[in-house]
Short mmCIF file of the C-alpha atoms (twelve columns), coordinates in Angstrom:
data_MODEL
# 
_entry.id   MODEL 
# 
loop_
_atom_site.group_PDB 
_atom_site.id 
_atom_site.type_symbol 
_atom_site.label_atom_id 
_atom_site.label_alt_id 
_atom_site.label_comp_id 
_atom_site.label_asym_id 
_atom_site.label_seq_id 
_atom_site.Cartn_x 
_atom_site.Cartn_y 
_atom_site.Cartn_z 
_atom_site.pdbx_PDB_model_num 
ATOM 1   C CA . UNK A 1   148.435 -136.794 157.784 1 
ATOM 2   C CA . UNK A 2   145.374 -134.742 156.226 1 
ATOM 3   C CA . UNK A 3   145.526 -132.137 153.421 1 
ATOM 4   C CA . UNK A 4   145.580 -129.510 156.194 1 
ATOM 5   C CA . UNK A 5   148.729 -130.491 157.749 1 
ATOM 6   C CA . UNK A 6   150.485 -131.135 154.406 1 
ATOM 7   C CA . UNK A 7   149.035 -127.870 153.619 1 
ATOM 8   C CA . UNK A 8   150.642 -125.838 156.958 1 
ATOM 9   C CA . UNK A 9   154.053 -128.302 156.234 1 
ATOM 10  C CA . UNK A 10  154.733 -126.692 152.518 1 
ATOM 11  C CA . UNK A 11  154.057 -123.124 153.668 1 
ATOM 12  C CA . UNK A 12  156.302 -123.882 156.934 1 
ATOM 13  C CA . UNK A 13  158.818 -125.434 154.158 1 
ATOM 14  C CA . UNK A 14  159.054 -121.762 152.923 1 
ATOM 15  C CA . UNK A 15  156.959 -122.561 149.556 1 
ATOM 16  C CA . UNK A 16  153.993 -120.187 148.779 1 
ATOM 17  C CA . UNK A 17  150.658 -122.035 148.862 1 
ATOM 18  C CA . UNK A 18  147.312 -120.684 147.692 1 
ATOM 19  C CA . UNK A 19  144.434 -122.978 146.971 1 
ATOM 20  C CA . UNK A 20  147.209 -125.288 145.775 1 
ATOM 21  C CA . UNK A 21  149.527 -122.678 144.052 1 
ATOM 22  C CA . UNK A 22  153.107 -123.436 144.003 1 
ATOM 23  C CA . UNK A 23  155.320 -121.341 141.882 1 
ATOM 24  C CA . UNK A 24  152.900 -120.739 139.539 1 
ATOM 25  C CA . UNK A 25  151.343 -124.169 139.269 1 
ATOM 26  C CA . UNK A 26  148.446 -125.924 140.489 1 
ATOM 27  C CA . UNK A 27  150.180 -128.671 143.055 1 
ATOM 28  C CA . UNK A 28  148.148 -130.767 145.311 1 
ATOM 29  C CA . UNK A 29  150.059 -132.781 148.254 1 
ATOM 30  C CA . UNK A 30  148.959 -135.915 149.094 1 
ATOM 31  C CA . UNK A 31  150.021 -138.853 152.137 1 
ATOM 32  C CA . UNK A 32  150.056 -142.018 151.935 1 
ATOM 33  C CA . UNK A 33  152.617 -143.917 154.034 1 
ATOM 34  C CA . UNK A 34  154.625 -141.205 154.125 1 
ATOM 35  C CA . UNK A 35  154.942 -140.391 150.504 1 
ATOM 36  C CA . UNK A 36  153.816 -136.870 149.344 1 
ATOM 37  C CA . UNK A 37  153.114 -136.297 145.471 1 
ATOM 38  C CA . UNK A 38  153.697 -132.779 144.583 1 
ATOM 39  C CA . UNK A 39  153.813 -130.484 141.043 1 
ATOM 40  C CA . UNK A 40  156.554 -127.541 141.178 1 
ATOM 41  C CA . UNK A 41  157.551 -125.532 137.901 1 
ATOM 42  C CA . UNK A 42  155.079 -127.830 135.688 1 
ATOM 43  C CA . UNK A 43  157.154 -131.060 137.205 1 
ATOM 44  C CA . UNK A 44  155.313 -133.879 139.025 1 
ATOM 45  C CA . UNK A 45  157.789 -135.405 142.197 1 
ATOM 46  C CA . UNK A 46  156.885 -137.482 145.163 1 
ATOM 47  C CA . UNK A 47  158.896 -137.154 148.200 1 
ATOM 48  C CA . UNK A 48  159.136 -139.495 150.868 1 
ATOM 49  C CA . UNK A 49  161.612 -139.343 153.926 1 
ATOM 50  C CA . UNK A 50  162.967 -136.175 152.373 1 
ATOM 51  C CA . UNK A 51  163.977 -138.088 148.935 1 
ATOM 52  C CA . UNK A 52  162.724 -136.490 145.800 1 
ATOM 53  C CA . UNK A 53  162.485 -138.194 143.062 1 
ATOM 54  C CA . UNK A 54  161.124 -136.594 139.872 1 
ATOM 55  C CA . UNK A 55  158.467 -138.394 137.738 1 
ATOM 56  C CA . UNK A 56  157.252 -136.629 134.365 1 
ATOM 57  C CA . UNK A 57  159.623 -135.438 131.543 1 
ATOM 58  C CA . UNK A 58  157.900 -132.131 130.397 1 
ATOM 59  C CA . UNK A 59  156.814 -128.448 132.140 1 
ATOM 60  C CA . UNK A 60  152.796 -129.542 131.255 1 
ATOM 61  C CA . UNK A 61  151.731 -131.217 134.420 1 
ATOM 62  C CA . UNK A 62  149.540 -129.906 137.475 1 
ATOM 63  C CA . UNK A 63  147.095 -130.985 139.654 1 
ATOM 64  C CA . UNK A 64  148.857 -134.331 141.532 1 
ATOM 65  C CA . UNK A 65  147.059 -136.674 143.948 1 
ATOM 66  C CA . UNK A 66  147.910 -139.860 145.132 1 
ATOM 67  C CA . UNK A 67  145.581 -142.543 145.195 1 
ATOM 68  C CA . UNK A 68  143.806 -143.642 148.855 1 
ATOM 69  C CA . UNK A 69  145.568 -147.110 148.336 1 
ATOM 70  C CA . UNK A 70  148.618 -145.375 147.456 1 
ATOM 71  C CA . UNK A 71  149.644 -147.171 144.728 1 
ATOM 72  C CA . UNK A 72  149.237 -144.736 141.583 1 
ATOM 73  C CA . UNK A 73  148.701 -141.123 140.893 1 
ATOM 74  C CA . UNK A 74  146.466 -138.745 138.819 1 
ATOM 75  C CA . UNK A 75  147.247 -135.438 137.410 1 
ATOM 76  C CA . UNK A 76  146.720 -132.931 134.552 1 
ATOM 77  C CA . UNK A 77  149.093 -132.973 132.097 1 
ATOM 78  C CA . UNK A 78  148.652 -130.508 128.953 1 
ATOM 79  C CA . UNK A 79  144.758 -130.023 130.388 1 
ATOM 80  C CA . UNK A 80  143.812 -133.518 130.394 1 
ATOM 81  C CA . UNK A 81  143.843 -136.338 133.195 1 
ATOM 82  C CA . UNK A 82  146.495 -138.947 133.434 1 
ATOM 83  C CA . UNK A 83  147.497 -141.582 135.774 1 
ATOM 84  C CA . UNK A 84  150.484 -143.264 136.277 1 
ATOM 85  C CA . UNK A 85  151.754 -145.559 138.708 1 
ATOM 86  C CA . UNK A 86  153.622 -144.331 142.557 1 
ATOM 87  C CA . UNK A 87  157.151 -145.112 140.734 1 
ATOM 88  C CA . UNK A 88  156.060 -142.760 137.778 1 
ATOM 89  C CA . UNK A 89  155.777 -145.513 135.259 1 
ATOM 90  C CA . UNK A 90  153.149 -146.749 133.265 1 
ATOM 91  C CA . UNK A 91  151.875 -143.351 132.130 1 
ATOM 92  C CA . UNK A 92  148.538 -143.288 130.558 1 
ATOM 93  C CA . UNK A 93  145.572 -140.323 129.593 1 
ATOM 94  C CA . UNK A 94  142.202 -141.770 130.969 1 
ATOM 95  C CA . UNK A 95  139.954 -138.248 130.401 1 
ATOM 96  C CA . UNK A 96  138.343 -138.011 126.804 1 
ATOM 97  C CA . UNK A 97  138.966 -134.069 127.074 1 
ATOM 98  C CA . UNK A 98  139.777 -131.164 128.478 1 
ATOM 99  C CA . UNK A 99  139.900 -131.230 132.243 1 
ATOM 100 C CA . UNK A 100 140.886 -129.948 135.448 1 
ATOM 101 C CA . UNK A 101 140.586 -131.206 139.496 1 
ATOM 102 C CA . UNK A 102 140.869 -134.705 139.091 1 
ATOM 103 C CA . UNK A 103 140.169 -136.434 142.314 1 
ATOM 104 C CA . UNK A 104 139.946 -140.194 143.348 1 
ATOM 105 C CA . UNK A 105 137.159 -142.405 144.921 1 
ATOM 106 C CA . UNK A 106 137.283 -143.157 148.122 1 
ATOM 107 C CA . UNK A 107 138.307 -147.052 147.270 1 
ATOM 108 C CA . UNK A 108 140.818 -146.047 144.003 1 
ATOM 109 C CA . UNK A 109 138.618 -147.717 141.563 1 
ATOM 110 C CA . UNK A 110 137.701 -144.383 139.121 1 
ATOM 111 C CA . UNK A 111 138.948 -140.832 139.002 1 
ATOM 112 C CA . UNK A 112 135.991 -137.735 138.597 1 
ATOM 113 C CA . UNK A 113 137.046 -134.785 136.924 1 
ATOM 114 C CA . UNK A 114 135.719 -130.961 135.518 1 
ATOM 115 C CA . UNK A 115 134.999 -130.732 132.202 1 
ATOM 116 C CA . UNK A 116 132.437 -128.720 130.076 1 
ATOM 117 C CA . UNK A 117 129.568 -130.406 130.582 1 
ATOM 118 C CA . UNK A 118 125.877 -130.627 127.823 1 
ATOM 119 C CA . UNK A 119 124.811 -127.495 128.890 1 
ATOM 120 C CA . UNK A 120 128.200 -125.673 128.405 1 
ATOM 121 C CA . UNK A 121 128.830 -124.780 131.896 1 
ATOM 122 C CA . UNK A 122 131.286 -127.071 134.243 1 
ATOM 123 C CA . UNK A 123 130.124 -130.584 135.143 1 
ATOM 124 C CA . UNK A 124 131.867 -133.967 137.101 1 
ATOM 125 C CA . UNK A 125 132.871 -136.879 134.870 1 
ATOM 126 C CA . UNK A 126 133.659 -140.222 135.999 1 
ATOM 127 C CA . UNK A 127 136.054 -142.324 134.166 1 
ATOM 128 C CA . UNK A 128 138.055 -145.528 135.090 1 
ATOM 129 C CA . UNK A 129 141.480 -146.124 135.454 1 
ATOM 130 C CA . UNK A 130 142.668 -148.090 132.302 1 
ATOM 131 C CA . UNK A 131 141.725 -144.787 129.373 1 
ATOM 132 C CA . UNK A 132 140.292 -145.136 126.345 1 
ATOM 133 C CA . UNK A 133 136.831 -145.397 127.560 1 
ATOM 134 C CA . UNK A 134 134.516 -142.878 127.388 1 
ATOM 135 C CA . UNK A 135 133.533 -140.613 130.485 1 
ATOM 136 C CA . UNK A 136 130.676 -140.748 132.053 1 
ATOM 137 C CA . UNK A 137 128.137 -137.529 132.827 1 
ATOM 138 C CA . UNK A 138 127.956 -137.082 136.518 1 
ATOM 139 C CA . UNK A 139 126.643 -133.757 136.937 1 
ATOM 140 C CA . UNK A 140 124.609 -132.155 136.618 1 
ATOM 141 C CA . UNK A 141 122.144 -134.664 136.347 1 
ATOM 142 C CA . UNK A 142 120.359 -133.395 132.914 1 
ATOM 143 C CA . UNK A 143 123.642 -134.471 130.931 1 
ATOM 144 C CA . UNK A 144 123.801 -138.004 132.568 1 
ATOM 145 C CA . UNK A 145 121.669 -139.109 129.108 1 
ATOM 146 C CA . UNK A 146 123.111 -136.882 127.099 1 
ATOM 147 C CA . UNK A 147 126.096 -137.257 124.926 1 
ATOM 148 C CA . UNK A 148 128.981 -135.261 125.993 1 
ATOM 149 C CA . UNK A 149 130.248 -131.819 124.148 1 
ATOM 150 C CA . UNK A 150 132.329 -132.342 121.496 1 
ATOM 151 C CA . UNK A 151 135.955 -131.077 122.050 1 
ATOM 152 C CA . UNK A 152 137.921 -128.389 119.675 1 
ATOM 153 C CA . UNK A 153 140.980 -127.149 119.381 1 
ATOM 154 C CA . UNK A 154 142.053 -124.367 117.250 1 
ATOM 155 C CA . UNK A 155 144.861 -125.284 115.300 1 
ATOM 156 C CA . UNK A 156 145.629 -122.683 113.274 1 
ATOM 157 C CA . UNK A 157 146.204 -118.871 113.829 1 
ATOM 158 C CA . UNK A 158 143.874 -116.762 112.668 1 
ATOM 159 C CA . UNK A 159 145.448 -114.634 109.288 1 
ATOM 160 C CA . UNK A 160 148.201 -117.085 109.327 1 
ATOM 161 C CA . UNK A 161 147.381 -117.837 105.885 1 
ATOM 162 C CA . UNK A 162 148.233 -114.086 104.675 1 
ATOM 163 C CA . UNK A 163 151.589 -113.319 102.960 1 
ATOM 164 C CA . UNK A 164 153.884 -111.623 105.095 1 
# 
């Protein structure tokens, strides 16, 4: 089954699908022996034979795709990439930073992802399967020698520090 016909089965199914939208969050369906891995409401779930079974805790997750070989599954969750295994255990974060679109090679070996790249517009990282490592620079091809953009978050809101 291709990503067309999953595709025409969820809008058949009655959900509303737009470049992967599904109430309000980013869901990708993927097949793999029968097994789709879907993201409704912020929730990762893989169905197979019409069983659901849900497998993250939280509302932060988007983005799912099964792996070619079937065996584990990417995903955002709280803007960075994760994988876990089919069954939903063995949760891990393998991106260094803030990313979206993760998407797996061809033999399930690495995951590429969006991130800000050196030059501050969008660029394709590479990064392997176990975490902790750090991403490598696909494109564009300037940044491949080229340390990648630090990452900040804003913790605090601005005036916060003024008396009520």
């Amino acid at each position: 089954m291709n990503r067309t016909t999953i595709t025409k089965a969820l809008a058949l199914a009655g959900f509303a699908t737009f470049g992967g939208l599904l109430c309000g969050t980013a869901a990708h369906a993927s097949a793999t022996a029968g097994t789709e891995v879907y993201a409704r409401a912020g929730v990762i779930y893989t169905s197979t034979a019409g069983r659901e079974v849900r497998l993250t805790e939280d509302r932060v997750n988007a983005e799912p795709s099964l792996s070619p070989d079937g065996k584990r599954i990417t995903w955002v969750h709280n803007n960075t990439v994760w994988v876990m295994r089919a069954n939903g255990a063995g949760k891990h974060q393998v991106s260094d930073r803030t990313a979206t679109a993760p998407t797996w090679a061809p033999d399930s070996t690495h995951i590429t992802y969006t991130a800000t790249s050196c030059t501050g517009a969008p660029g394709t990282f590479r990064v392997g399967l176990a975490g902790g490592t750090t991403s490598e620079p696909v494109l564009p091809a300037a940044c491949r020698d080229q340390a990648p953009p630090q990452v900040g978050f804003i913790t605090d809101i601005p005036g916060d520090d003024q008396p009520a």
